[in-house]
C-alpha positions as YAML, in Angstrom:
chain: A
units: angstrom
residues:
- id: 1
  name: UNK
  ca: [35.45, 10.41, 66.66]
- id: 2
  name: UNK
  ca: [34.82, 7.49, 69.22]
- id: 3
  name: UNK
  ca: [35.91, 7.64, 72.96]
- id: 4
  name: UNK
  ca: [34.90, 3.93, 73.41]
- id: 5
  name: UNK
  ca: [37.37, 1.64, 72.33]
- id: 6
  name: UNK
  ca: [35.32, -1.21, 71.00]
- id: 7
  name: UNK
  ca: [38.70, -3.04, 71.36]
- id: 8
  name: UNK
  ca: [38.73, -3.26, 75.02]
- id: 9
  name: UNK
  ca: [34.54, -3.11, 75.28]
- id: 10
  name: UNK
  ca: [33.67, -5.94, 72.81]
- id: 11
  name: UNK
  ca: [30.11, -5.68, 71.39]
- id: 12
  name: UNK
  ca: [28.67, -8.55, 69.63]
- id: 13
  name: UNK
  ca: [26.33, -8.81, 66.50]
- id: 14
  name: UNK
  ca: [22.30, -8.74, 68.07]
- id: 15
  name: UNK
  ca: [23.91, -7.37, 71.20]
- id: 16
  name: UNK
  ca: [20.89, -5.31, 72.78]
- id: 17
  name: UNK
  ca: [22.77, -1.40, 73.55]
- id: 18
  name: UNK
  ca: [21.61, 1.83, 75.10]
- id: 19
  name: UNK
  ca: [23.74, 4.78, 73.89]
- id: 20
  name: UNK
  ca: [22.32, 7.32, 77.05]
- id: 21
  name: UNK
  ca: [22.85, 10.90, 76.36]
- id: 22
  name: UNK
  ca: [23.72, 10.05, 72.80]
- id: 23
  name: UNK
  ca: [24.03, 13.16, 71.49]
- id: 24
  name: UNK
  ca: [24.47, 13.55, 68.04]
- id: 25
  name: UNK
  ca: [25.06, 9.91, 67.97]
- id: 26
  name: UNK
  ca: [28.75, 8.84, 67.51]
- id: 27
  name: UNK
  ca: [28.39, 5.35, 69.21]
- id: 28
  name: UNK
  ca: [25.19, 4.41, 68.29]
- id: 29
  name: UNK
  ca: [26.05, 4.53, 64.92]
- id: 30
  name: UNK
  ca: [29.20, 2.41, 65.52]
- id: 31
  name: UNK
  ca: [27.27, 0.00, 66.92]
- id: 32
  name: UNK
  ca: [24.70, -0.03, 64.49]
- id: 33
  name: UNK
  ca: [27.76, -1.08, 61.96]
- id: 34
  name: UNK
  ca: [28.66, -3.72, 64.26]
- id: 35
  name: UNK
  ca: [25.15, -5.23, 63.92]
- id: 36
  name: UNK
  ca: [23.46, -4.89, 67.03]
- id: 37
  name: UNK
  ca: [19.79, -3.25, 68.41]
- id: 38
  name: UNK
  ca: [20.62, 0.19, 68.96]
- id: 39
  name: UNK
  ca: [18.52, 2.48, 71.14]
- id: 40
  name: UNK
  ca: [19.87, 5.90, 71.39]
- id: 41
  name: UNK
  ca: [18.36, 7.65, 73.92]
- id: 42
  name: UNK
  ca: [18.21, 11.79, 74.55]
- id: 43
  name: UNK
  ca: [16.47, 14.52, 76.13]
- id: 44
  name: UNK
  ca: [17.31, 16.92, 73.40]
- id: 45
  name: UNK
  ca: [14.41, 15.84, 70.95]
- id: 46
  name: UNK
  ca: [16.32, 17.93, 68.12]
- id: 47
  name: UNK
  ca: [19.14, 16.10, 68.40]
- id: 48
  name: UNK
  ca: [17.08, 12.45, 68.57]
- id: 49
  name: UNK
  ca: [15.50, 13.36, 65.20]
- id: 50
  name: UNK
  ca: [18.85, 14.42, 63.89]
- id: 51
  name: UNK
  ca: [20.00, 10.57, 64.34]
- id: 52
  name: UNK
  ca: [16.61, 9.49, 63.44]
- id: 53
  name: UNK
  ca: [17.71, 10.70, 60.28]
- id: 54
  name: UNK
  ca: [20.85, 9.55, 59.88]
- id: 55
  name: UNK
  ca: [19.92, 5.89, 61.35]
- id: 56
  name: UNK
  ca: [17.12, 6.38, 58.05]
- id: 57
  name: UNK
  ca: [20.10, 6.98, 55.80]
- id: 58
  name: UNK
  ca: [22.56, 4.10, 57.25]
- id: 59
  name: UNK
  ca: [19.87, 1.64, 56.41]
- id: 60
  name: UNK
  ca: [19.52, 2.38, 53.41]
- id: 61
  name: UNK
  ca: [23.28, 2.93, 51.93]
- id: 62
  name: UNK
  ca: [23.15, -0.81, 53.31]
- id: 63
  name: UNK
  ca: [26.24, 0.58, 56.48]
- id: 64
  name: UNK
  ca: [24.25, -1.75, 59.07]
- id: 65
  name: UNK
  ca: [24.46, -5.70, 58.58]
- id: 66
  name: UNK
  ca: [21.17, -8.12, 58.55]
- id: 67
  name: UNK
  ca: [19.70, -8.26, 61.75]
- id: 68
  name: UNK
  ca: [20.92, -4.68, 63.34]
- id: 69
  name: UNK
  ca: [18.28, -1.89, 64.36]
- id: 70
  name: UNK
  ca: [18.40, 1.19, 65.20]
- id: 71
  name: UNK
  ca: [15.80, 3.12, 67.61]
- id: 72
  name: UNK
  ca: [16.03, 6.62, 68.68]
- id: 73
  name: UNK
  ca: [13.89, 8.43, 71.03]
- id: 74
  name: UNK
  ca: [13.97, 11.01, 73.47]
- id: 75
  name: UNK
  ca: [13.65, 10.21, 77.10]
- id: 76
  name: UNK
  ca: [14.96, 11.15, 80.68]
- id: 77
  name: UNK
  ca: [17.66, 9.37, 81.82]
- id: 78
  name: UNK
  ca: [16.59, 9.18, 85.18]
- id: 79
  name: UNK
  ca: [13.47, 7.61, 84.92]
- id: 80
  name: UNK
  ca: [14.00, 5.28, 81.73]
- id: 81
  name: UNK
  ca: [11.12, 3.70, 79.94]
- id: 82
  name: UNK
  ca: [12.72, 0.08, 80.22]
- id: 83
  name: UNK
  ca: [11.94, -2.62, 81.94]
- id: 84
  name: UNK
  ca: [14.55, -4.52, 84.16]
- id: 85
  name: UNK
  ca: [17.68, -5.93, 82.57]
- id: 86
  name: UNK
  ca: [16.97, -4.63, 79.17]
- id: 87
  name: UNK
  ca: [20.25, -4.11, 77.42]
- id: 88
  name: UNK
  ca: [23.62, -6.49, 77.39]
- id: 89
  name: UNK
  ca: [25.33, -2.87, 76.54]
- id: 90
  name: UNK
  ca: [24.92, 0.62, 78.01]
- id: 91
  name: UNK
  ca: [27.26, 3.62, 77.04]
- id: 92
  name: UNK
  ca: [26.90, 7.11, 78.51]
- id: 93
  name: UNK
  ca: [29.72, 9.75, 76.88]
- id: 94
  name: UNK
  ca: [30.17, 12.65, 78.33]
- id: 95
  name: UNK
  ca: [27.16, 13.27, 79.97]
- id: 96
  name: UNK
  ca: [27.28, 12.68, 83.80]
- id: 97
  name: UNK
  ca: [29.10, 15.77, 84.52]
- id: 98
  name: UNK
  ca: [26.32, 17.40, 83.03]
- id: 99
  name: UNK
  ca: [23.43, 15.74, 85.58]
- id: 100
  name: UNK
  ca: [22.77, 16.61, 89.31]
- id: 101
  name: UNK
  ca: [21.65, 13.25, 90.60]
- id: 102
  name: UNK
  ca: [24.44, 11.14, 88.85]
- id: 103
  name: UNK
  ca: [23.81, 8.53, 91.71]
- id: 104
  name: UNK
  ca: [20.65, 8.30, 90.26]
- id: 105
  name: UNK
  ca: [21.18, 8.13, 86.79]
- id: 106
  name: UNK
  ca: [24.31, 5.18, 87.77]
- id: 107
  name: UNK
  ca: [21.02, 3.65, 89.14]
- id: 108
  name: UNK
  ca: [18.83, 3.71, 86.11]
- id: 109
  name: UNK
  ca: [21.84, 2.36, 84.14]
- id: 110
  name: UNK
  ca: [22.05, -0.47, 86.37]
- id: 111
  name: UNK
  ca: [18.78, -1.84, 86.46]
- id: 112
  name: UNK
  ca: [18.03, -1.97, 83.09]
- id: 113
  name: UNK
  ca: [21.71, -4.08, 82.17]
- id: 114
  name: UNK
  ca: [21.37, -7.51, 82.14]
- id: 115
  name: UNK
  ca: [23.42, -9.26, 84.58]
- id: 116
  name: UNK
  ca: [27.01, -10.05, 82.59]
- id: 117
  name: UNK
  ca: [26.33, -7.32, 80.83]
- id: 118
  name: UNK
  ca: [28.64, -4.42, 80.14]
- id: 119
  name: UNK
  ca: [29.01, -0.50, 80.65]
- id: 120
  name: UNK
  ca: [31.59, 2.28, 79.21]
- id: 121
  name: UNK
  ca: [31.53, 5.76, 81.16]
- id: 122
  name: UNK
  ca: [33.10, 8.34, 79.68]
- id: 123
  name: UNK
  ca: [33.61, 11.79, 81.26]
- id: 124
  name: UNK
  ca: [36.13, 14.69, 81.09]
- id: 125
  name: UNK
  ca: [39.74, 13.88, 82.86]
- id: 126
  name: UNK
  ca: [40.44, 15.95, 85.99]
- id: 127
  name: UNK
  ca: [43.44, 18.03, 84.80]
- id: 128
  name: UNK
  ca: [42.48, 19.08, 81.61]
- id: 129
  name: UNK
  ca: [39.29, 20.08, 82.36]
- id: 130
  name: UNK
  ca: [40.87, 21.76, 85.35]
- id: 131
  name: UNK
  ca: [42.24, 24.03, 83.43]
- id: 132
  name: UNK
  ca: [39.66, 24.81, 81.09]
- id: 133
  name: UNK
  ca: [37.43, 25.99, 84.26]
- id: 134
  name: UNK
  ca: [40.79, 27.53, 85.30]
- id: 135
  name: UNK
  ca: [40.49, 29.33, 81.78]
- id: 136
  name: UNK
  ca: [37.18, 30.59, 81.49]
- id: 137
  name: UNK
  ca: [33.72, 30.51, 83.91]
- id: 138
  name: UNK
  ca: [32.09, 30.73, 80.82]
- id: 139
  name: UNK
  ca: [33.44, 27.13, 79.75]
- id: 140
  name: UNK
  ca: [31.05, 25.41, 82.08]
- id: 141
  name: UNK
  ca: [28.85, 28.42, 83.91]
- id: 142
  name: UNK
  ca: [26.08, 27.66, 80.90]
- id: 143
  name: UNK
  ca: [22.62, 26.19, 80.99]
- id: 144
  name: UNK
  ca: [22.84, 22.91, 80.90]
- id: 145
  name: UNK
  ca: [26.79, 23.19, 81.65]
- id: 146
  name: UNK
  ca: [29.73, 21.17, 83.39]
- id: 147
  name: UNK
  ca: [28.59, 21.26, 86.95]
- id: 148
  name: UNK
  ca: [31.12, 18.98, 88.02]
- id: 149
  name: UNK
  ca: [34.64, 18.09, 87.53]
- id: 150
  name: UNK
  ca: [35.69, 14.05, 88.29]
- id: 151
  name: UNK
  ca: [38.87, 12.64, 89.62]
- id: 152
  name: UNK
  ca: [39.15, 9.21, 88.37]
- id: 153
  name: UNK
  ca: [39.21, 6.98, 91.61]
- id: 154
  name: UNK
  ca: [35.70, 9.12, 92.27]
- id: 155
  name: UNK
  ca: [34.23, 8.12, 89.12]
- id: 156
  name: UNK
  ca: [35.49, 4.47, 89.95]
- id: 157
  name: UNK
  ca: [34.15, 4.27, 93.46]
- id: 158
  name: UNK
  ca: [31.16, 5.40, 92.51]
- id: 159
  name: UNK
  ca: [30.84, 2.67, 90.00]
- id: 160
  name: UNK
  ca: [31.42, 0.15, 92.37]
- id: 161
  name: UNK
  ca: [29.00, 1.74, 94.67]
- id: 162
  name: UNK
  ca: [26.21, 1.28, 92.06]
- id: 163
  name: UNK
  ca: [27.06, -2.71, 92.29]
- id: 164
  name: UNK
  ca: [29.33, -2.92, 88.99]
- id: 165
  name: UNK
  ca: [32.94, -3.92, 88.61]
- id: 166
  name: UNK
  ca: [35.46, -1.97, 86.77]
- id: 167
  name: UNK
  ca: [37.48, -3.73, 84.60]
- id: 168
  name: UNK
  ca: [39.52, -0.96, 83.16]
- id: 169
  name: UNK
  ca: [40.65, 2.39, 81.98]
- id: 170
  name: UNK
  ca: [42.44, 4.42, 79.56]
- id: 171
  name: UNK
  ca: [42.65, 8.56, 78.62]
- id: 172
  name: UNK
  ca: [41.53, 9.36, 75.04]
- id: 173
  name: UNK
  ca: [41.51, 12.70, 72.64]
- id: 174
  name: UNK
  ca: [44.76, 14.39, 73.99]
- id: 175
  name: UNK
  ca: [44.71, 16.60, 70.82]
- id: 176
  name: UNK
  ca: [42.13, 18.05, 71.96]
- id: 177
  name: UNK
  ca: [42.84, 19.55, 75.24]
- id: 178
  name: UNK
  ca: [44.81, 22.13, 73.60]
- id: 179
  name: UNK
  ca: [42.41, 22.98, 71.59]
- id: 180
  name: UNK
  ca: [39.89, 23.33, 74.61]
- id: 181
  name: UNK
  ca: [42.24, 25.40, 76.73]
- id: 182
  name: UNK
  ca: [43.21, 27.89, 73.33]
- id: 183
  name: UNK
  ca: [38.78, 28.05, 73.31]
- id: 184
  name: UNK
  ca: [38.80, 28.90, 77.06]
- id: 185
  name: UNK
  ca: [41.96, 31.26, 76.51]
- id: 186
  name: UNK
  ca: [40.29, 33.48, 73.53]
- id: 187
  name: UNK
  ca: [36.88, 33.11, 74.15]
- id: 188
  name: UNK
  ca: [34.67, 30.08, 74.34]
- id: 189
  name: UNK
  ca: [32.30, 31.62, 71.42]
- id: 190
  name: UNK
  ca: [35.45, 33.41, 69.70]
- id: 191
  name: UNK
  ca: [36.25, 30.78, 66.68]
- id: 192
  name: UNK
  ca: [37.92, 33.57, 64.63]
- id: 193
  name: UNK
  ca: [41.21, 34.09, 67.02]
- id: 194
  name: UNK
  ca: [44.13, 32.71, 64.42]
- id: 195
  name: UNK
  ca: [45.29, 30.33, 67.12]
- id: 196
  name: UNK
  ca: [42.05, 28.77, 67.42]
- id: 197
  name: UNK
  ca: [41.35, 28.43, 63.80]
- id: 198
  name: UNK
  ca: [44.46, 27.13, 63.31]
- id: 199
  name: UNK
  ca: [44.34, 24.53, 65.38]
- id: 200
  name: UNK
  ca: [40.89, 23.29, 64.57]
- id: 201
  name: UNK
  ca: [42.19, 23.13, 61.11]
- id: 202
  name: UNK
  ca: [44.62, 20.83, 62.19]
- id: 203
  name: UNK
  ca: [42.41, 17.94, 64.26]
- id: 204
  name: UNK
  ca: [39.73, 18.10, 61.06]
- id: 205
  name: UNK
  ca: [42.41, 17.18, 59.02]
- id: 206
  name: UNK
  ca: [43.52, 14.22, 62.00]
- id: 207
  name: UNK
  ca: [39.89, 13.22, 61.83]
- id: 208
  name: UNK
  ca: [39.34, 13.09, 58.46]
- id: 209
  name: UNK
  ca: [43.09, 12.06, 57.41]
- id: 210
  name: UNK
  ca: [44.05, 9.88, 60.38]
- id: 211
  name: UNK
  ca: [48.00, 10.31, 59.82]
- id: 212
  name: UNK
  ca: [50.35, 8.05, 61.56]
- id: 213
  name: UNK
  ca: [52.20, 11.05, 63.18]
- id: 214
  name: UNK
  ca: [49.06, 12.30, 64.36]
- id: 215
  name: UNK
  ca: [48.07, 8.84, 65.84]
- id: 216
  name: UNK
  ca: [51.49, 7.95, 67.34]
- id: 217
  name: UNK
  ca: [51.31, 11.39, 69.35]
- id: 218
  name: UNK
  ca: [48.09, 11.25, 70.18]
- id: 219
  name: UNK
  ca: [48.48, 7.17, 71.57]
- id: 220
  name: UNK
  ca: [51.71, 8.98, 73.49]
- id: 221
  name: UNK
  ca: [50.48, 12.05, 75.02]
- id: 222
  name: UNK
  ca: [46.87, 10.48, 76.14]
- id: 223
  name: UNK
  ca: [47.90, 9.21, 79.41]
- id: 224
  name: UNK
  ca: [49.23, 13.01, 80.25]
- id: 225
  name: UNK
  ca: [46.92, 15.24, 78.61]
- id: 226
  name: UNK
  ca: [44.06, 12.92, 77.70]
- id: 227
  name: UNK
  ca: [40.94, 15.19, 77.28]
- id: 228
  name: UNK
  ca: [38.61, 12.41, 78.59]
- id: 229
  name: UNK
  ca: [38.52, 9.21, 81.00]
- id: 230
  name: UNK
  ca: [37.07, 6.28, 80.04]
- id: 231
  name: UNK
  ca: [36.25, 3.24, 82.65]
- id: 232
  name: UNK
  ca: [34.65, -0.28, 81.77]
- id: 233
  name: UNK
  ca: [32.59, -1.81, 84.32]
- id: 234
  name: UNK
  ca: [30.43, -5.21, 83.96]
- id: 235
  name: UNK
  ca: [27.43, -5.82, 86.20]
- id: 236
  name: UNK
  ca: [27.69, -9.13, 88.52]
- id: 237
  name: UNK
  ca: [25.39, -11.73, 88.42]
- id: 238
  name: UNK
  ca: [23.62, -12.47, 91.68]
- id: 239
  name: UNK
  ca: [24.48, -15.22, 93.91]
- id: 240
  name: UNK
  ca: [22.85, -18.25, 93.52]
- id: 241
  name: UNK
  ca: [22.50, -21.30, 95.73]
- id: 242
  name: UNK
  ca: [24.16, -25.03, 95.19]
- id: 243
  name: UNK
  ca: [24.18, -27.69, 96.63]
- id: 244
  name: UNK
  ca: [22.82, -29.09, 98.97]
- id: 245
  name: UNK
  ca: [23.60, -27.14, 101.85]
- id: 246
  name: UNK
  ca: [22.30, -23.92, 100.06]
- id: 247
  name: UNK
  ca: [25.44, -22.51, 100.08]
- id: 248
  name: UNK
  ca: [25.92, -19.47, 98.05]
- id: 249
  name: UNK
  ca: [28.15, -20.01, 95.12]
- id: 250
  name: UNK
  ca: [28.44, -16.63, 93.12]
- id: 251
  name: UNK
  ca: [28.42, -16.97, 89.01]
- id: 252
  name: UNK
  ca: [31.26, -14.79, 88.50]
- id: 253
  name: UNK
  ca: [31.94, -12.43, 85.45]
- id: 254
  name: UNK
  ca: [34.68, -13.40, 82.75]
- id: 255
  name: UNK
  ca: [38.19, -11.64, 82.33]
- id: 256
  name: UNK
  ca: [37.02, -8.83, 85.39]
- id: 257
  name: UNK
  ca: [39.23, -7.46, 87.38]
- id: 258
  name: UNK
  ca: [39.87, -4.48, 90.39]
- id: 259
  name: UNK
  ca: [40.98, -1.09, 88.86]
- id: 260
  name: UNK
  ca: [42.12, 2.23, 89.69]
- id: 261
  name: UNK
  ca: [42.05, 5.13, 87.86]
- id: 262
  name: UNK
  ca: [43.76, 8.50, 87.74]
...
């Protein structure tokens, strides 16, 4: 189940991508289909060995095209282990609501993306996850937790703060905000309330089935209920001088634009 939409982030065969926070790996093994270098970084070193394996078993079932590789390794994400302008592609999924400094880690992310080079932020949406914390303090009062909850023209401004420009947004997973609020309703460790079961019955079958019905609703009901916001953001290349004045003429960044987000 991707958040990204690789149709509005376009990733190119030998693109260079950091999947930060990866988790159990979702993107980086999309883009290890689409053919580029993959590093999927994480702090949980279970987890990084987990995709290890999996990376190990997409090679060899012959998933990944000539040319792609696949890296994962656990690190910090505020203090990565890359040098300047590293990657052409950097995704981090649900994982700043999770960090402290996430000025910091915004910072990290910049400095190691090439200039032209592209970003997708994904985080939960304000209203949903509203009422999830609403729901249950046990929903985000964990180790390692939801310590913060993002309105969408915060998240923006502080991507433009960082020195990138947003190019756009869009809601995803609205089937699943029901599903989080019946979790928070019965019990966030309670997976045998009928309800519950029921309903988690229903999106494995949407993930594994991917029904029109279930599609059509979901595509309808995102930009109410949408369980998490997604923004796209491209870093700027820096001025440079022409002519022979030296006056600054700034190389500016293809099909970008101002957004706003909700």
């Amino acid at each position: 189940m991707l958040t990204v939409d690789f149709s509005r982030f376009p990733l190119a065969p030998g693109d260079r991508v950091l999947d930060l926070g990866c988790g159990a790996g979702r993107h980086a093994f999309e883009c290890y289909r689409r053919g580029a270098q993959v590093v999927a970084l994480d702090r949980n070193g279970e987890e990084i060995r987990e995709v290890a394996t999996w990376f190990a078993a997409m090679k060899e079932a012959g998933e990944a095209p000539e040319g792609a590789t696949a890296t994962a390794m656990e690190g910090d994400a505020l203090a990565l282990p890359f040098p300047d302008e590293s990657f052409d592609v950097v995704i981090i999924s649900e994982v700043m609501e999770h960090i402290p400094d996430d000025k910091g880690v915004l910072a990290e992310m910049v400095r190691v993306l090439k200039p032209g080079g592209r970003i997708a932020i994904t985080v939960p949406r304000y209203g949903p996850e509203k009422v999830c914390w609403a729901l249950s303090d046990a929903y985000h009062e964990v180790e390692g937790g939801h310590i913060r909850i993002y309105k969408g023209d915060e998240l923006v401004g502080k991507i433009r703060e960082a020195g990138l420009k947003p190019y756009g947004t869009h809601h995803a997973h609205a089937l699943h905000s029901p599903y989080w609020w019946l979790k928070c309703a019965f019990g966030v460790d309670n997976d045998k309330a009928l309800p519950v079961r029921a309903y988690h019955k229903l999106l494995v079958w949407d993930i594994m089935k991917k029904p029109l019905a279930t599609r059509l609703a979901e595509q309808a009901l995102n930009p109410l209920i949408g369980k998490s916001l997604v923004v796209y953001a491209t870093k700027p290349h820096l001025p440079r001088l022409s002519g022979a004045d030296g006056t600054a003429d700034t190389a500016g960044t293809a099909g970008t634009s101002e957004v706003a987000a909700k």
